[in-house]
C-alpha positions in Angstrom: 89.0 95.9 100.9 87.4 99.2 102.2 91.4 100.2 103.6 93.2 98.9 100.7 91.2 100.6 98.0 91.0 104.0 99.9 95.5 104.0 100.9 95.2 103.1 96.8 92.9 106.3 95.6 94.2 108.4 98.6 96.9 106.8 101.1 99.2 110.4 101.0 96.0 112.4 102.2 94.5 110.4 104.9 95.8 107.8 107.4 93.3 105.2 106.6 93.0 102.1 109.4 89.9 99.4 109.7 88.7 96.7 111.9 85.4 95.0 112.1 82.8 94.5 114.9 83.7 90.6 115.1 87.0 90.3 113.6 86.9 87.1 111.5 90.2 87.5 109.5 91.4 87.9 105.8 89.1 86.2 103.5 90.8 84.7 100.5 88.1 86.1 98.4 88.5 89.5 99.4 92.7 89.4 98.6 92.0 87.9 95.1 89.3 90.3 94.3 92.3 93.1 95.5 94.3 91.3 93.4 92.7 91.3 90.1 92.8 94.7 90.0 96.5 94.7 90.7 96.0 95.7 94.4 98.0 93.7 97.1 96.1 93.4 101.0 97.6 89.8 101.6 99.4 91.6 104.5 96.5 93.5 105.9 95.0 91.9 109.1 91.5 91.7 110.5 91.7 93.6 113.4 88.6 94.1 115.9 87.4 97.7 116.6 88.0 97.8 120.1 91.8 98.0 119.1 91.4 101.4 118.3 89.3 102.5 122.2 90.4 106.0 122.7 91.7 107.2 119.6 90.3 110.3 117.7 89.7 109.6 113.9 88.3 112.6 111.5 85.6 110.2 110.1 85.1 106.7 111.0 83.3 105.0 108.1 80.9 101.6 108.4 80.5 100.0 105.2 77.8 97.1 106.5 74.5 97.7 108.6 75.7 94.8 111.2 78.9 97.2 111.5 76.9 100.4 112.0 74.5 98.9 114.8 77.8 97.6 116.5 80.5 100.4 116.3 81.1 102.4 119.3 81.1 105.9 119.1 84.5 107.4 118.7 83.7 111.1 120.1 84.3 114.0 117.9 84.8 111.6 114.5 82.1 112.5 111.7 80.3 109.2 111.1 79.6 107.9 107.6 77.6 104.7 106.7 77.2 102.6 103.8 75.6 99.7 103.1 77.4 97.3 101.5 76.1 94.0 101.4 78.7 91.2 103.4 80.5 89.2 100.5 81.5 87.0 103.1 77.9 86.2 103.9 76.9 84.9 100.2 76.3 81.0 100.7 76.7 81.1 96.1 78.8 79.1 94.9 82.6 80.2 94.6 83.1 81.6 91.5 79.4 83.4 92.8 80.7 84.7 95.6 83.9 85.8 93.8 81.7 88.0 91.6 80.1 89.3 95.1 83.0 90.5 96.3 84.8 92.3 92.9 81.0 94.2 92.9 81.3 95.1 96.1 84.8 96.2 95.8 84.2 98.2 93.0 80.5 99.8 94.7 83.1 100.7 97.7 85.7 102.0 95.3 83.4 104.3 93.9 82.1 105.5 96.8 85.6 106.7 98.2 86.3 108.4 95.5 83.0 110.5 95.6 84.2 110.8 99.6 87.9 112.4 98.5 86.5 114.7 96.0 83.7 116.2 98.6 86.5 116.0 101.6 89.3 117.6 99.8 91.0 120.8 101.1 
């Protein structure tokens, strides 16, 4: 969601790319959450970190406390955390866990656009 909502708010200022630290893949939840607010990441794809050994990134953001402890370092990248709970964690039931994700969507949407108004040039 993190990817989708920050090429949304600020796609022609940053390259934005994410993977997680045990790629699981798209959870359905995640694209109709996206969805209802008239974003499309059906085509997105859970990629795992190491994918990206060796590249340089300007910031590398974790958005879960499982992520931070498990990211490698990616040497001379400024790193930013925040913890987000895991929507894919909740055990509620599915409309529940719906709501989990649209408020973690929108607690991640807010805090990229705090991160583009304090990074921008």
């Amino acid at each position: 969601m993190a990817e989708g909502l920050l090429r949304s708010i600020a796609g022609d200022v940053y390259d934005v790319f994410s993977a997680g630290t045990h790629a699981k893949g798209l959870h359905p939840f995640a694209i109709e959450a996206m969805q209802r607010i008239n974003l499309d990441i059906s085509a997105q794809t859970s990629k795992d970190v190491s994918t990206f050994d060796g590249q340089f990134f300007d910031f590398v953001i974790t958005v879960c406390d499982r992520a931070r402890q498990a990211c490698p370092v990616f040497p001379g990248s400024t790193p930013i955390h925040w913890g987000f709970d895991d929507p894919a964690e909740a055990t509620d039931t599915p409309d529940a866990q719906l709501r989990i994700f649209e408020r973690v969507r929108d607690e991640i949407l807010g805090r990229l656009r705090l991160f583009v108004l304090a990074n921008k040039e």
